[in-house]
C-alpha positions as CSV (number, residue, x, y, z in Angstrom):
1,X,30.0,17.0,33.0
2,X,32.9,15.0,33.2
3,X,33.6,14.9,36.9
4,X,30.5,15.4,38.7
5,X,27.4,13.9,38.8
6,X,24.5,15.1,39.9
7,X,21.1,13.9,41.1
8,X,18.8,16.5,41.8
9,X,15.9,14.4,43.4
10,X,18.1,12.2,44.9
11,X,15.1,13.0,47.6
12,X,12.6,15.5,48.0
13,X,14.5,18.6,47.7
14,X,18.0,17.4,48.4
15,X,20.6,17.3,45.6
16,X,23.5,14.9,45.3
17,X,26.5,15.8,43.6
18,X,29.2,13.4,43.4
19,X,32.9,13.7,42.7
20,X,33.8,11.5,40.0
21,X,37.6,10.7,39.6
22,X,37.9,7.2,41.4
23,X,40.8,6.2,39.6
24,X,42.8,9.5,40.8
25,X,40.5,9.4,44.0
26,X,38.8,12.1,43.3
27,X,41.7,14.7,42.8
28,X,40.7,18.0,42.2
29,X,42.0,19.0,39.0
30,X,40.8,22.9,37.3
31,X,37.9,21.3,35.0
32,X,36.4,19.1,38.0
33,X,36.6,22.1,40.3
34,X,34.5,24.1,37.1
35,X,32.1,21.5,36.7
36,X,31.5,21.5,40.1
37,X,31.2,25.6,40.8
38,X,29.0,25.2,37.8
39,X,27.1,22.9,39.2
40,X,26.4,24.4,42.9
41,X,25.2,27.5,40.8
42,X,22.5,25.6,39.2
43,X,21.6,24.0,41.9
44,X,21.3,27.5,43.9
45,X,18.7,28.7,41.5
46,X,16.7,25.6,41.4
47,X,13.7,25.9,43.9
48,X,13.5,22.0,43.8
49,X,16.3,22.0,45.6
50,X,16.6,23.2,49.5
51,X,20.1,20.9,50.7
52,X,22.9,20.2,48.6
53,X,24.8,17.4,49.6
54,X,28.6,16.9,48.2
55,X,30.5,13.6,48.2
56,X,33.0,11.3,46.6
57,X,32.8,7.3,46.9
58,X,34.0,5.1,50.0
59,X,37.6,5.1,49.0
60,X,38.1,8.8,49.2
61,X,35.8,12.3,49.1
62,X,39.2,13.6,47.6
63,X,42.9,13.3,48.2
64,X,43.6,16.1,47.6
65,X,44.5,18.5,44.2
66,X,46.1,16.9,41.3
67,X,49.6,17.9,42.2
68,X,50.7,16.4,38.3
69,X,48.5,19.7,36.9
70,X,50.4,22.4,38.9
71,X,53.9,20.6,39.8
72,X,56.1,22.5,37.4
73,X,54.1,25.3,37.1
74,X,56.0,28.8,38.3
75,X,54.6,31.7,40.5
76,X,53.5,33.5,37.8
77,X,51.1,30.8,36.3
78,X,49.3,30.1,39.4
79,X,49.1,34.4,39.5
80,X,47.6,33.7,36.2
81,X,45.4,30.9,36.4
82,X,44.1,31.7,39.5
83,X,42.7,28.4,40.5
84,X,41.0,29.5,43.9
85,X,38.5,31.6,42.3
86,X,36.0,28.9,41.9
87,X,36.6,28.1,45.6
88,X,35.2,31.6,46.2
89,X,31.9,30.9,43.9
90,X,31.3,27.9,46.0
91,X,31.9,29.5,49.4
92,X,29.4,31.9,48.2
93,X,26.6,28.7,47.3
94,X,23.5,30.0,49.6
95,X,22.1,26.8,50.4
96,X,22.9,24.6,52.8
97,X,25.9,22.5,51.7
98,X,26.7,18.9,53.6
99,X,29.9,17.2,53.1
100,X,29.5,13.1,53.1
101,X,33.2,11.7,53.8
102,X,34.6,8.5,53.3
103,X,37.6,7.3,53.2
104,X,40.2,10.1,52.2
105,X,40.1,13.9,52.6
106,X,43.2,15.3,52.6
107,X,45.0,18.7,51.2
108,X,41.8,20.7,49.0
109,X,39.7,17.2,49.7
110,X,39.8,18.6,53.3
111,X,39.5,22.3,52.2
112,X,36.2,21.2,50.2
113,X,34.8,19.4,53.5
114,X,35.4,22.6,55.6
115,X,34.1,25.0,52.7
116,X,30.9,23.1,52.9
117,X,28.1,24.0,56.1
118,X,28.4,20.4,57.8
119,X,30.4,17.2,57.6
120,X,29.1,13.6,58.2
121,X,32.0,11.2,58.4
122,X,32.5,7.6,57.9
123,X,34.4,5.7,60.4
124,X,37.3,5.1,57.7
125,X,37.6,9.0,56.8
126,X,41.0,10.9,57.0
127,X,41.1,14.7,57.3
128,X,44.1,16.3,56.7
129,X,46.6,18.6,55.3
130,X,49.8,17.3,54.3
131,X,50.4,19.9,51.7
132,X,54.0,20.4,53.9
133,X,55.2,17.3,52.9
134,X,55.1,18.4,48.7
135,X,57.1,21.5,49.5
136,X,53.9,23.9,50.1
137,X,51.2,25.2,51.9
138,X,47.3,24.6,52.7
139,X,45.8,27.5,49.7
140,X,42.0,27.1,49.4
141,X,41.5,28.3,52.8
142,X,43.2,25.5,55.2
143,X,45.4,27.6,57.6
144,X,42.4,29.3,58.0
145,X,39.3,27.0,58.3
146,X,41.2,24.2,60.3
147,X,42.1,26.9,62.5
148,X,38.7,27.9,63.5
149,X,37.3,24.5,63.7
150,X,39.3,22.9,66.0
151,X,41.8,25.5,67.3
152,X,45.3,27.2,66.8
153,X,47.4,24.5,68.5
154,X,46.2,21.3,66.8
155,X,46.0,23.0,63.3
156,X,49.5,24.4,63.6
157,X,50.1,20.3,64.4
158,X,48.3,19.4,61.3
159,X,49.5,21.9,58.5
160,X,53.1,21.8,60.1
161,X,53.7,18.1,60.2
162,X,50.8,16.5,58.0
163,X,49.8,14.3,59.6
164,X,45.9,13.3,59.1
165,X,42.9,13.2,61.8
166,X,40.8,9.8,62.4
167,X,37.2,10.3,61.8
168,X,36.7,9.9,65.7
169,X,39.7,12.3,66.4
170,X,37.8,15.2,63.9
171,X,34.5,14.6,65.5
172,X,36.0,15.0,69.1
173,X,37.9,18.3,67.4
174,X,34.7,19.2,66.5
175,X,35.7,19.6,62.7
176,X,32.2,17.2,61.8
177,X,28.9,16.6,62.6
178,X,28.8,12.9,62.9
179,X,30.7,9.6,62.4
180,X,28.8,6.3,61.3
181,X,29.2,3.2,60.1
182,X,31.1,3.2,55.7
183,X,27.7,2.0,54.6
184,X,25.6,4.4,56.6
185,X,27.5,7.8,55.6
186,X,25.9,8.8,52.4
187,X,22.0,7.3,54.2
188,X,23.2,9.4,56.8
189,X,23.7,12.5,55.2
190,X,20.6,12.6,53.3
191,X,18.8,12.2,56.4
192,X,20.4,15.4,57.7
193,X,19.8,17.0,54.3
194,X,16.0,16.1,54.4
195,X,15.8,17.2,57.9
196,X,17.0,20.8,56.9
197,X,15.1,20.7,53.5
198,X,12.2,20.6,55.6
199,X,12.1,23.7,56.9
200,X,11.4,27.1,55.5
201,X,14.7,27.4,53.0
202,X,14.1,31.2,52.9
203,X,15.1,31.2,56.4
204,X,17.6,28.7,55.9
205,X,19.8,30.4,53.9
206,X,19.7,33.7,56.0
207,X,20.4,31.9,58.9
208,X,23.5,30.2,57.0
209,X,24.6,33.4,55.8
210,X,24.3,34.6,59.7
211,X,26.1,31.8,61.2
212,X,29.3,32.1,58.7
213,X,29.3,36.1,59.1
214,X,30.4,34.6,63.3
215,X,33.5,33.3,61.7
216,X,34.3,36.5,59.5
217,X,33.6,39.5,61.6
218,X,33.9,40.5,65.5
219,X,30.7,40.4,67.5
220,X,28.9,43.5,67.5
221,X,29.1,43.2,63.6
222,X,27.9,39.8,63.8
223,X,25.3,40.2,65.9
224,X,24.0,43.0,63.8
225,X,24.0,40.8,60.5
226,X,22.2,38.6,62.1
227,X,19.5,40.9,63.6
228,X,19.5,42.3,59.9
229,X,18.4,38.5,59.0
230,X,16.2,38.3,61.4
231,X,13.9,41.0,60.1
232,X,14.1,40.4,56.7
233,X,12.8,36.6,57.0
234,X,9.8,38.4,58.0
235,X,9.5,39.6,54.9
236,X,8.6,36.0,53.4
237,X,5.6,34.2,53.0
238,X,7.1,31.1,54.8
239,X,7.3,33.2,57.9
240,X,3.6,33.9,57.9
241,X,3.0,29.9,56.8
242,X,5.6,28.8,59.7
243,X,3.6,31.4,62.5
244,X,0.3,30.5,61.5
245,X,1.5,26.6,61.2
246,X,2.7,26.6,65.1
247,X,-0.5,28.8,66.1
248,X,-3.0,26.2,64.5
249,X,-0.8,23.2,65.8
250,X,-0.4,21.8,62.1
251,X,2.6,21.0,59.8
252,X,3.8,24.2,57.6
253,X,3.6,24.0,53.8
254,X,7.1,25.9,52.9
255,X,7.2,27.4,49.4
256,X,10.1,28.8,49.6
257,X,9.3,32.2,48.9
């Protein structure tokens, strides 16, 4: 792969993938956005891996698409090339996915923060989407993420004037998890990834899957996929190891199955 690299044992059971443009800081051009779909796929069938963590380098996660690919491109083409269908295959990644952010995340940089589960931040990260100043519009899922994360008011701010969130301001929005020290971000993350790799990852995913069903569905549907989840975890043999674990006062021995 090009424009990705990937470290599968980066730790026990967490996976790194890195975006890797950093002379075009990390733009996200058709091929990079392949290699990476391609690469959260593998990763999801991989049962060395239970926390997937995405980032870019300290100068930016991503600034955004590469607007030299698609500037005199017509309707049509984009009808035709349909660039947002490998944002779909990520969305769809079943593991837990953390975003580490330094320094730039702006336009689908942002959009690939917000499609991932959780966002640690360094103190120089940017969020933002100033798609309005090119002549467009937020299209991998801005208008509608943003929205939910931090509310109709400040996003219609954002997407209508541009302008970019501080690392502090997105953590007080509530759009991240956590804002450290530029040296401590990606140390940071993996922390949070082996935390969650810890646990049973059965369980893990149907509990992701739960949690994003809140933002796609009214309550009483919600609350029924998620009683749905509930009783299928205890179909796994985690489930019995994680009961039996707490009952004899030990640590549990996850297998993932």
């Amino acid at each position: 792969m090009e424009y990705i690299l990937v470290t599968e044992q980066h730790e026990p059971f967490v996976a790194l993938v890195q975006l890797n443009r950093p002379k075009d800081l990390n733009a996200l051009n058709l091929q990079l956005m392949q290699e990476l779909s391609e690469a959260l796929h593998q990763l999801d069938k991989n049962e060395r891996v239970r926390a997937i963590i995405i980032t870019g380098n300290e100068q930016a996660f991503a600034a955004g698409a590469d607007i030299k690919q698609m500037a005199d491109r017509s309707a049509v083409d984009m009808l035709r090339i349909d660039q947002f269908s490998t944002w779909d295959q990520i969305r769809k990644t079943k593991k837990p996915l953390i975003a580490a952010v330094s320094g730039f995340a702006l336009g689908g940089g942002c959009e690939l923060a917000m499609t991932c589960d959780m966002i640690i931040a360094s103190e120089t990260a940017k969020f933002g989407q100033p798609e309005i100043k090119i002549g467009v519009m937020p299209g991998a899922g801005g208008t509608q993420r943003l929205t939910k994360a931090i509310g109709k008011a400040k996003a219609m701010e954002l997407v209508l004037t541009g302008r970019f969130l501080s690392a502090e301001e997105a953590m007080g929005y509530g759009l991240v998890n956590k804002v450290v020290p530029v040296e401590m971000y990606l140390r940071e993350a993996v922390q949070l990834g082996r935390e969650i790799a810890q646990m049973a990852p059965i369980a893990a995913q149907l509990a992701k899957e739960a949690v994003n069903r809140s933002f796609e569905t009214h309550l009483d549907e919600g609350l029924h996929f998620e009683r749905k989840n509930f009783y299928l975890a205890f179909a796994s043999e985690d489930q019995k190891e994680g009961m039996k674990a707490f009952i004899e006062k030990r640590k549990a021995d996850y297998k993932g199955r």
